[in-house]
Each structure stands twice: as structure tokens, then as C-alpha cells.
SELUMTOR-626192 format. One record per residue: x, y, z of N, C-alpha, C, O in turn; residue in three letters. Coordinates in steps of 0.02 Angstrom, whole numbers, plus 50000, padded with zeros to 5 digits. Layout:
REM residues N
XYZXYZXYZXYZALA
...
***
This chain:
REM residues 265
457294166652235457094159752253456554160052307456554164752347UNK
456014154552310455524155552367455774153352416456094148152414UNK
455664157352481455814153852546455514151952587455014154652611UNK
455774146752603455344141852638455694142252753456264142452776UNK
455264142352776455224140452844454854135052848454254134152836UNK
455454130352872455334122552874455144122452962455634121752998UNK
454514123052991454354120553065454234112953086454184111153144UNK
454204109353040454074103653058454864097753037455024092053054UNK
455144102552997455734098453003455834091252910456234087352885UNK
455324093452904455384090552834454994095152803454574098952827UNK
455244094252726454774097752683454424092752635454754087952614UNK
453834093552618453434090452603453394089252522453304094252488UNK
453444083452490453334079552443452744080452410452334083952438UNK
452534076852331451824077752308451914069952318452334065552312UNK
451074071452344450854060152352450944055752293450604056752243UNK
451224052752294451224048252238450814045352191450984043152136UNK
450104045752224449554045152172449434051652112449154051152058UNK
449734057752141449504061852112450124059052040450584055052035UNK
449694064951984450164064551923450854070551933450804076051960UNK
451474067651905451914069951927452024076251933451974078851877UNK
452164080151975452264085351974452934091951971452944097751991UNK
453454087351933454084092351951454014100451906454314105751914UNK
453604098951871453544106851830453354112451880453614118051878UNK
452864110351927452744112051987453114114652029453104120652043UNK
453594109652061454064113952107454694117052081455054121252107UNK
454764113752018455354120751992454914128851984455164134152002UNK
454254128151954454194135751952454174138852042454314144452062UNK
454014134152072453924137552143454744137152165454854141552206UNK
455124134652155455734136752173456254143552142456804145652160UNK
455804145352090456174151052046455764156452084455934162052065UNK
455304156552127454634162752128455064164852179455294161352224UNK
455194173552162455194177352211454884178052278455234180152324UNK
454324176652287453744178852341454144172852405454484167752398UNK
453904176452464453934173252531453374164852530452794164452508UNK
453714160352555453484155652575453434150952633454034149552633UNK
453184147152686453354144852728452954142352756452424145252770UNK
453104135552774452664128752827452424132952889452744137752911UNK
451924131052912451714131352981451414126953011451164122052985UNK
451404128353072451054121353130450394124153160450514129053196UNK
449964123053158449424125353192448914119553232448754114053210UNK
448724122153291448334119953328447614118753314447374124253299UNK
447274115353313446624112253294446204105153321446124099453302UNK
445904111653408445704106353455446524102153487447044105053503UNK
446414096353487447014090853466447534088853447448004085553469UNK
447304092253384447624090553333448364097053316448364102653341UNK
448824095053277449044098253257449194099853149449594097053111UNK
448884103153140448834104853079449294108653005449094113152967UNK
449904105153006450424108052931450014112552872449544109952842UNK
450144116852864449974121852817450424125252770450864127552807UNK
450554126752712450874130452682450724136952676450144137752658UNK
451014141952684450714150252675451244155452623451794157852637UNK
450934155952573451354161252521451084167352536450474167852546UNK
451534173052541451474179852543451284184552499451264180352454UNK
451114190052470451344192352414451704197452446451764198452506UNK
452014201352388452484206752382452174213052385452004216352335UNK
452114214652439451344221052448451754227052521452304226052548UNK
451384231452531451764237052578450984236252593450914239352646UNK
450454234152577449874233052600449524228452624449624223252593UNK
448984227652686448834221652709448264217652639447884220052597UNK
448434212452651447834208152594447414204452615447384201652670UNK
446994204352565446534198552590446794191452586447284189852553UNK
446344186452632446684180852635446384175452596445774175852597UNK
446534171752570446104162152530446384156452569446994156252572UNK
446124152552592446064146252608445904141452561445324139652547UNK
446534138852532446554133752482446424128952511446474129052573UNK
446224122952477445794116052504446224111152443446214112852383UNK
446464107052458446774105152412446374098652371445774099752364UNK
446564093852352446104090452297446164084052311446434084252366UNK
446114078852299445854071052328446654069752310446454068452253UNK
447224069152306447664068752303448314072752352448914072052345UNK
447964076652399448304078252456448454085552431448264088452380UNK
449054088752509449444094352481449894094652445450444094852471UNK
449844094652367450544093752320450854099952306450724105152337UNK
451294099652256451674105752251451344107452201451754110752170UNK
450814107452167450354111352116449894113352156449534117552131UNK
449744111652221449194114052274449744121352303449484126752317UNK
450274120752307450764125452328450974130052289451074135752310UNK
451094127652207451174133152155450374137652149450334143552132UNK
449794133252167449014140952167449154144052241449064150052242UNK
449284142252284449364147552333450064151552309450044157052336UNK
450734151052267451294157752280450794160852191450914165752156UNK
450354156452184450064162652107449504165952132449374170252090UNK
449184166152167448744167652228449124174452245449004180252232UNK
449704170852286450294180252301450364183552266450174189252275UNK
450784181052189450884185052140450274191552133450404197552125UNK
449724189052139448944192352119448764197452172448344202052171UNK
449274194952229449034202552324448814198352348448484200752394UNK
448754191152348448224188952412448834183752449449284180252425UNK
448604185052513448894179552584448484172252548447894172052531UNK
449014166452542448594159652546448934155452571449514154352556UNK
448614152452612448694145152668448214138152627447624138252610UNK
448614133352623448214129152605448654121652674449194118852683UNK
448114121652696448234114852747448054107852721447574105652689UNK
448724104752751448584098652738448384092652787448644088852828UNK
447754094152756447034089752779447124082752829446904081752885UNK
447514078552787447924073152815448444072752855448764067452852UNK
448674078052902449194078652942449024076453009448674078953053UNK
449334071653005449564066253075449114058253049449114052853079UNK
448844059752997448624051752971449044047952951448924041952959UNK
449694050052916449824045552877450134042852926450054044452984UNK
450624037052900451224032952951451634036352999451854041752981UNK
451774034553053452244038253108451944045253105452324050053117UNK
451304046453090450924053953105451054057653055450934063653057UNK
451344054352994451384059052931450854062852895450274061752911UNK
450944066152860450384070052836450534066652744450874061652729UNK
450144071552693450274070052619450794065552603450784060752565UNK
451314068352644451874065052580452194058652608452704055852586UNK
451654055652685452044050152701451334043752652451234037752662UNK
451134046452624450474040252584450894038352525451314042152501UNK
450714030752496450914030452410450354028752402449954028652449UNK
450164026452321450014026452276449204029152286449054035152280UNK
448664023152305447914023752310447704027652377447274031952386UNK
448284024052429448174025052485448034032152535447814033052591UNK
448334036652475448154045152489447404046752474447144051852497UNK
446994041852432446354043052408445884041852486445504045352520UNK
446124036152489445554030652550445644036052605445214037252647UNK
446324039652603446544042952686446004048052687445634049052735UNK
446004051152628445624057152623445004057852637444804062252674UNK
444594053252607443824051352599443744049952670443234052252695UNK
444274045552720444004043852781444054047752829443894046052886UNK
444274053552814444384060952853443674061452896443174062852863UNK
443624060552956442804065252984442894070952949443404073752929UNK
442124072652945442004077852931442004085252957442064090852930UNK
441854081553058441854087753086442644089653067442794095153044UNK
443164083953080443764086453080444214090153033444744093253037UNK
443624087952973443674092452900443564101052925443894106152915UNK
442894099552965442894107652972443014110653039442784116153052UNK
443394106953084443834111353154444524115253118444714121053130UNK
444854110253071445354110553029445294118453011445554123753026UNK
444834116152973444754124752924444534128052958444584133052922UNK
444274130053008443904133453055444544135553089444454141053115UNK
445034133853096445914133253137446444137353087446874141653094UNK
446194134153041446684138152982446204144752947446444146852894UNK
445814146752961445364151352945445684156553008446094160252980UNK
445664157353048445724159853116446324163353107446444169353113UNK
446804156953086447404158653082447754163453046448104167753073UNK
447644162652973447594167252946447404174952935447664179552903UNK
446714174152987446364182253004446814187653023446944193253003UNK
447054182253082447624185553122448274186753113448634189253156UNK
448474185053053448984187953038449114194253023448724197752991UNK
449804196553050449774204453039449654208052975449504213952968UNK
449734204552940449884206552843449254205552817449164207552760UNK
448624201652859447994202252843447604207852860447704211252910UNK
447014209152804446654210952823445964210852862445494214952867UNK
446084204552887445494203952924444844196652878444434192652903UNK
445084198152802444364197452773444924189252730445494188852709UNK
444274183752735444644177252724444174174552668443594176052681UNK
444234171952624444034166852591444204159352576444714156452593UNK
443784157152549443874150752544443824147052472443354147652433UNK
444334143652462444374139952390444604132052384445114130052412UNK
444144127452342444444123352334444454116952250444084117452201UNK
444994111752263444764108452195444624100552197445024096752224UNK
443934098152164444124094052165443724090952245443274094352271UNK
443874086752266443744085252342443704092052385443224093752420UNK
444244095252377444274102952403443844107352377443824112652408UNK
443494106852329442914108952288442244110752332441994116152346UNK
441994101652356441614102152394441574103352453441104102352492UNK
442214106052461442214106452535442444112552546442814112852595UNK
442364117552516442334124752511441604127452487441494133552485UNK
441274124152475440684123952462440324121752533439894125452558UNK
440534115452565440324112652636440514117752684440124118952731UNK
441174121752678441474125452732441004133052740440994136552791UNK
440694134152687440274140552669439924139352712440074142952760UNK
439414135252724438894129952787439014132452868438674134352916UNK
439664131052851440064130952937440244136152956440164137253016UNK
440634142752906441044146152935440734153652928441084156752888UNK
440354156452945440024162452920440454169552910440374174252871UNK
440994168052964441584172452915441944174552854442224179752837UNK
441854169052830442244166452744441694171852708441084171452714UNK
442074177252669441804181552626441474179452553440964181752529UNK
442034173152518441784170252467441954164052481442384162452522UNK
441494158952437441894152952395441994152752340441694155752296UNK
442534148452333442684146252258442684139952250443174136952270UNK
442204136852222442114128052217442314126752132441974126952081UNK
442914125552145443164121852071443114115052065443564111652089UNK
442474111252029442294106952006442324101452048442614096052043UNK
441894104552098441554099352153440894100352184440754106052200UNK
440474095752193439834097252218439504098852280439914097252323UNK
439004101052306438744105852343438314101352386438104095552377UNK
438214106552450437714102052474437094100852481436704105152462UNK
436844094352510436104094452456435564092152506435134087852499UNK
435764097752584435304097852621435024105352633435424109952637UNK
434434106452639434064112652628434684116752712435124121052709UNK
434464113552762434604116652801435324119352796435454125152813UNK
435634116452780436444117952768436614122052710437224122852703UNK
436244124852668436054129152617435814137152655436014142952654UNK
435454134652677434864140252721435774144352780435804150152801UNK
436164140552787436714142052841437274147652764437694151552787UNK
437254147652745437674150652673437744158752696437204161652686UNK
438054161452713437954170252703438314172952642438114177952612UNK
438924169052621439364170852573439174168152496438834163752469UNK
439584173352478439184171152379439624166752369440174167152396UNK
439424160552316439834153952303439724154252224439174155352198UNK
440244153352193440514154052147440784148852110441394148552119UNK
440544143852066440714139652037441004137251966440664138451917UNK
441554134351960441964133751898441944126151866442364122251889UNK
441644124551832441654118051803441954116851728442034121451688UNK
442104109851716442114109151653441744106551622441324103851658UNK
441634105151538441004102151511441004094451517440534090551527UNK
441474093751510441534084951505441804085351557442404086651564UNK
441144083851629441404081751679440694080151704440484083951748UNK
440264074951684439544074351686439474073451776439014076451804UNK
439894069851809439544066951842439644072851917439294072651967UNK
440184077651904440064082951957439314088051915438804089551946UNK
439414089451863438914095851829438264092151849437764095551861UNK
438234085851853437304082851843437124086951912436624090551908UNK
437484086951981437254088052038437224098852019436824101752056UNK
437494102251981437114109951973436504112851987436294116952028UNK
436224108251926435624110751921435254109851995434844114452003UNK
435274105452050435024106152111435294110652174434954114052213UNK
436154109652173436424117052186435914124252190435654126952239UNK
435874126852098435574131252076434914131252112434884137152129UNK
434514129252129434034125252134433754127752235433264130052264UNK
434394125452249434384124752341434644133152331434264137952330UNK
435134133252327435144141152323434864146352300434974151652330UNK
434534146352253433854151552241433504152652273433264158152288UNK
433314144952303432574144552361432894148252432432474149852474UNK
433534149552446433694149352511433824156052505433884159352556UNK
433924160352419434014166352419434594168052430434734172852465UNK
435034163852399435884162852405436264163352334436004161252282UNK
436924166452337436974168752283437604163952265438124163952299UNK
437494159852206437614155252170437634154752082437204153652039UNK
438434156052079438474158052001438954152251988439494151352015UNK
438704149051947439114143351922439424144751839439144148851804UNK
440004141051815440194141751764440504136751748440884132851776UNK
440114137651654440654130051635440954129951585440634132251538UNK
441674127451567442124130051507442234124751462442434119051473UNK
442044128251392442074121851342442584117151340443154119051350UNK
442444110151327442954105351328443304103251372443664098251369UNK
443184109251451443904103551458443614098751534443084099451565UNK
443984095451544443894090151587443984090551672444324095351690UNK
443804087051716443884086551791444704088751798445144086751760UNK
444824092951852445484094651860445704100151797446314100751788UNK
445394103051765445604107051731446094112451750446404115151705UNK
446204114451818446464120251830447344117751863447824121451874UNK
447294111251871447894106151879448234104451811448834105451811UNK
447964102051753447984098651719447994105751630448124105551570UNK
447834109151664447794115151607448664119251608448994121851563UNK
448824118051699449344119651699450124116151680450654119251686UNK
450054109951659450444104851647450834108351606450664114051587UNK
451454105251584451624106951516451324100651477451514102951423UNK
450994094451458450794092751421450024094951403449714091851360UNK
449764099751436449034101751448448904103751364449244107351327UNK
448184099451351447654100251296447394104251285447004104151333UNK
447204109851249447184114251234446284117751268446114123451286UNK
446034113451266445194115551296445434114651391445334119151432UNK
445634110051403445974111851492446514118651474446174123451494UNK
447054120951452447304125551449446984132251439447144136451481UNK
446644133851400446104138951392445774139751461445884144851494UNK
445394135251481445004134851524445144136151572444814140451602UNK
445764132651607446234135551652446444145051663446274148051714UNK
446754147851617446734152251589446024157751612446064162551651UNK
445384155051575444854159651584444874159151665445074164051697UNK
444764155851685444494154151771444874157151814444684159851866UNK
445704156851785446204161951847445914168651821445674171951867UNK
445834172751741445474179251757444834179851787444734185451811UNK
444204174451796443784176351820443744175751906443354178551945UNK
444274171251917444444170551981444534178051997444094182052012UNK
445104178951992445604188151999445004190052006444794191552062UNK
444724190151968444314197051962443564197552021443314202452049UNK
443384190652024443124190852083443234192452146442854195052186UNK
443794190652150444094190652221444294198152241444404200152298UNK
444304201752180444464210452190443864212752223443944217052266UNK
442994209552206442554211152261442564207052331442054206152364UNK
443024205552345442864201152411442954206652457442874205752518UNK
***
């Protein structure tokens, strides 16, 4: 069974806007691997995080999951313990902790209201956050030192934005979210960014081709990819059990090309 260290004293819910998720936390309740909440400091603030382990006698590298316009759910929690399964340390923080009601984080929002919380996030505070949980992670004893960054969705672009900020972060992984589309904040990039899209998802893919575009000129290394058929959220939605067969595939290709990237980080 996964275990959980509860520091904050509740364990955390999927937001209610999101689509339901119990397939989700039953597989994360059957997973062997170590699991457990943490509290972290950020400036001010104090910042809830989830962190899965893997099953290793070796230190690993680390990912910083970013979770998706729908908060930290337990499908944001099942890619960080499949993340372990694979050797890697992953922390994915939740972004919204101390917004919601009585200072709740994700799971105190319903329905829309997890969307509006998110979007109205500052930005710097988007990136002290990760800059806090980046740190954090480094330093763990079971790390090796070397961190990346991934996200979906809202978390997409902002693993893409965090590349900008954090010159530590070895890679990104921007799953089907867009980039930024100021030269100077391009020109700030040291890490290779790595992009996963789907085809029918016009209105993140239209912004690529300028991506491609800012990063060539800046001499930044920018590989984008896009998988037939399937739609926004594919790597959520591929994992469903009702998942369509072009999101399922797709899903599928992206965790091997993921793996396999991340073996050069």
C-alpha cells in the first residue's frame, strides 16, 4: 500500500471541477512505492506538496510536477508515484495552498471556482513557489542533486515559464501548454524544453510555430511533438478507464518518450 505522511493534518481531495477521479486513487493506494505530504516554506508563504519515492539503493534524479488548471488531484499524484515506479524523486506542489477558504489549498475549491483561483495566482508567486519546491527537492538526501521540471496543461506553461526563471532545472517537459512569447525571457532558457502536444488541440499548437521560432533565434533547444488524434489533456484523459483510443495511444507514446528523455537529464 502507498504511504502517506500526513503534515498538514488532512489529506487532500481531487477539486471538484476536475473529472472524476477515483480510478486514480485506488491505483495509488495499491502502489508499493513511498509517499508523503510536505510543508514547505516559500518567502511567506507556506507551500503543501506531495513527494513519491522510488524503490532505488540509488540517489535519483528529481521532477517537479506542475499540476493542471484543475489543481493538485490524485491523477496529478498517480504521475508523480509512476514517475517513482521509473527511479525518479517527484514533488508536485500545490500551487493554491493557503487560497482556498480558511487557507485551504485544492481540495477546499468546488466546482469553477478552482479555475478563477488558479489563473489569479501572481506570477512571481507562481515562481518563488517553484523556486521553494525546486530547492527542496535538491536537497534531499535520496537526490541527486540534478532537478527537472514538468508540467500539464496550465502546468504546461508554466514549466515552460519556470525554464525562464530557474537556471538550475536540467529539463522541461511542457505537456500541451504554451510558451513564452517574449524574446528576452527566451534568451534566459539554459535547459532543453521538450514539448508534447496533441493534434486536435488548435488553439495551444497555433502558438508552436512561434515557440520554434523564439527558440531557434535564441539558439535554444526546443523539440516539440504531436500525437495523432488525440485531444487537450491527453496524458489525464488517455489514462481514464473510459479513454479513446487516439488519447490512449498517445498517452502511452509520450510516457516512453518521456522515460527516455529523462534518462539524458
Amino acid at each position: 500500500m502507498l504511504r502517506f505522511i500526513v503534515s498538514v493534518g488532512v489529506v487532500f481531495g481531487f477539486a471538484a471541477s476536475a473529472p472524476a477521479q477515483d480510478w486514480a486513487k485506488t491505483r495509488l493506494e495499491k502502489s508499493p512505492r513511498h509517499g508523503e505530504w510536505v510543508k514547505l516554506k516559500s518567502a511567506k508563504r507556506e507551500v503543501q506538496a506531495f513527494v513519491a519515492y522510488p524503490e532505488s539503493k540509488d540517489k535519483a534524479t528529481a521532477v517537479v510536477v506542475i499540476h493542471e488548471i484543475f489543481g493538485l488531484t490524485d491523477w496529478v499524484r498517480l504521475v508523480c508515484d509512476q514517475l517513482a515506479e521509473a527511479g525518479y524523486i517527484a514533488i508536485a506542489p500545490d500551487l493554491l495552498s493557503g487560497a482556498g477558504p480558511k487557507g485551504g489549498g485544492t481540495e477546499s475549491f468546488d466546482g469553477e471556482a478552482v479555475r478563477k483561483a488558479i489563473l489569479a495566482l501572481p506570477a512571481d508567486q507562481i515562481t518563488g513557489d517553484l523556486n521553494a519546491v525546486t530547492d527542496y527537492v535538491a536537497k534531499l538526501p535520496a537526490c541527486n542533486g540534478k532537478v527537472a521540471v514538468a508540467g500539464f496543461c496550465f502546468g504546461g506553461s508554466q514549466s515552460f515559464r519556470f525554464a525562464t526563471n530557474n537556471k538550475s532545472v536540467k529539463a522541461a517537459f511542457v505537456f500541451y501548454g504554451t510558451g513564452p512569447e517574449a524574446e528576452a525571457d527566451i534568451k534566459r532558457i539554459e535547459a532543453p524544453v521538450y514539448g508534447f502536444y496533441g493534434e486536435n488541440d488548435a488553439r495551444v499548437n497555433a502558438t508552436i510555430p512561434k515557440s520554434k521560432e523564439l527558440m531557434k533565434a535564441a539558439g535554444k533547444t526546443y523539440e516539440p511533438e504531436t500525437y495523432d488524434m488525440a485531444g487537450h489533456g491527453f496524458m489525464r484523459a488517455g489514462e481514464a478507464p473510459d479513454a479513446n483510443d487516439a488519447n490512449k495511444k498517445a498517452k502511452d507514446a509520450a510516457w516512453k518518450r518521456w522515460k527516455e528523455l529523462l534518462k539524458k537529464v
